[in-house]
MISELUM-188205 format. One line per 8 residues: their letters; for each residue x, y, z of C-alpha. Coordinates in Angstrom, 3 decimals. Each point is the difference from the previous one (the first is absolute). Layout:
<recs>
a	X:Y:Z  ...
</recs>
This chain:
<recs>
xxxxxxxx	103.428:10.869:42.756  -1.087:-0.848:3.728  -2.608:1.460:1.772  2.457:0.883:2.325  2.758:1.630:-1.802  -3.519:2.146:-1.767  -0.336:0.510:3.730  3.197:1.186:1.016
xxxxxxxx	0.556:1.815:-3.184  -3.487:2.013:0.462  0.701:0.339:4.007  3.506:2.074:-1.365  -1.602:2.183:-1.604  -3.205:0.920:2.324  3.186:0.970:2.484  1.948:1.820:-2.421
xxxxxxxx	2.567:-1.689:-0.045  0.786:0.006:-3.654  2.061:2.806:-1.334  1.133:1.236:-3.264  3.432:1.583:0.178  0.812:2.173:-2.980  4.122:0.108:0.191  1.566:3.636:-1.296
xxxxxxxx	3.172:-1.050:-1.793  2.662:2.076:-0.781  -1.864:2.078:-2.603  -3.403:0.836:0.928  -1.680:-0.991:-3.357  2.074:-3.572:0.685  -2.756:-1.505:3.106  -1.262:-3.641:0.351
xxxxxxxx	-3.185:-1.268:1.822  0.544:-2.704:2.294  -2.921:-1.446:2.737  0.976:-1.426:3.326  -2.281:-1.599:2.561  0.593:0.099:4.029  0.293:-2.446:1.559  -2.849:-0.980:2.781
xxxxxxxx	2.158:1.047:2.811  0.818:2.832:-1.979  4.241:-0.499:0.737  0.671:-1.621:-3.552  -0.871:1.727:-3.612  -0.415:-2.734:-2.971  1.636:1.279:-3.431  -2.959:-1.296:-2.604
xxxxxxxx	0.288:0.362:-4.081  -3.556:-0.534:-0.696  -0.378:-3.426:-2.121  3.663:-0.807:0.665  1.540:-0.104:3.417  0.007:0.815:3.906  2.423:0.194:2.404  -1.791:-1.843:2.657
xxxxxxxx	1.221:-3.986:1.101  -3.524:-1.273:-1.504  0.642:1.304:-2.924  3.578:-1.485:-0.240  -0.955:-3.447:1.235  -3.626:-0.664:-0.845  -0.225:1.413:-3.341  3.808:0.183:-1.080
xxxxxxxx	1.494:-2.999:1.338  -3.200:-2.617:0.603  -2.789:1.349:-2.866  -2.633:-0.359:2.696  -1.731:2.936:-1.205  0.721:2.788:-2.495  0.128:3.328:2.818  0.150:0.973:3.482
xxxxxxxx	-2.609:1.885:0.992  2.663:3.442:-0.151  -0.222:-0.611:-3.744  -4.090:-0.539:-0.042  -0.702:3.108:2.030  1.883:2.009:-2.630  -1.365:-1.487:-2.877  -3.421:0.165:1.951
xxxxxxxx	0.615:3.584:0.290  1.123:0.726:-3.593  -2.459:-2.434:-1.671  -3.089:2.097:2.212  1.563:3.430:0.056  0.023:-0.066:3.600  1.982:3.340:1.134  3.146:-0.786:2.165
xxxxxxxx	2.382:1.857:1.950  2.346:1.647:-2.498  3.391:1.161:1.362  2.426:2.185:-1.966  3.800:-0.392:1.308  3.482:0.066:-1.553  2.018:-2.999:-1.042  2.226:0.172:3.136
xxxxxxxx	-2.813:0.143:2.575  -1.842:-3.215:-2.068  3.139:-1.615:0.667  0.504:0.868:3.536  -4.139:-0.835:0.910  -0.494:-3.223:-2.066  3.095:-0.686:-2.134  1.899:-0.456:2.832
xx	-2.443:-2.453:2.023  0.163:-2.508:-2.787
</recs>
């Protein structure tokens, strides 16, 4: 990992811009946990699955596409968080407003 994706990754979370969504379903036993990260303009949420995937075009094309590297810094300032227990913002909505807030930006 670059120094600068570390960087970025550690600068996201000093703002507070990483967020852990948990998503009501239908039943309200049946939720899911799910992290976003702002963007640096704050206009644009990335969708991350710690380990796995983002949403963002760095993701897509650097790691996905090219194997330059193996995350964004979205996905290191989430595992950052989980791997430190760093607290985050923690949001509790339904599965129609998670879809109308970052769903639907995608």
């Amino acid at each position: 990992m670059s120094q600068r994706v570390l960087l970025q990754a550690r600068k996201a979370l000093a703002e507070g811009r990483v967020k852990k969504i948990v998503v009501r379903g239908v039943k309200d036993d049946n939720s899911v946990e799910v992290f976003v990260v702002e963007s640096r303009d704050r206009k644009r949420f990335y969708l991350v699955i710690p380990g796995v995937y983002c949403s963002c075009e760095d993701f897509l094309f650097s790691v996905f596409y090219r194997g330059k590297s193996k995350a964004c810094y979205h996905m290191v300032s989430v595992e950052l968080a989980l791997k430190e227990g760093l607290e985050v913002k923690k949001e509790e909505m339904s599965f129609d407003d998670f879809y109308k807030t970052f769903l639907a930006s995608l």
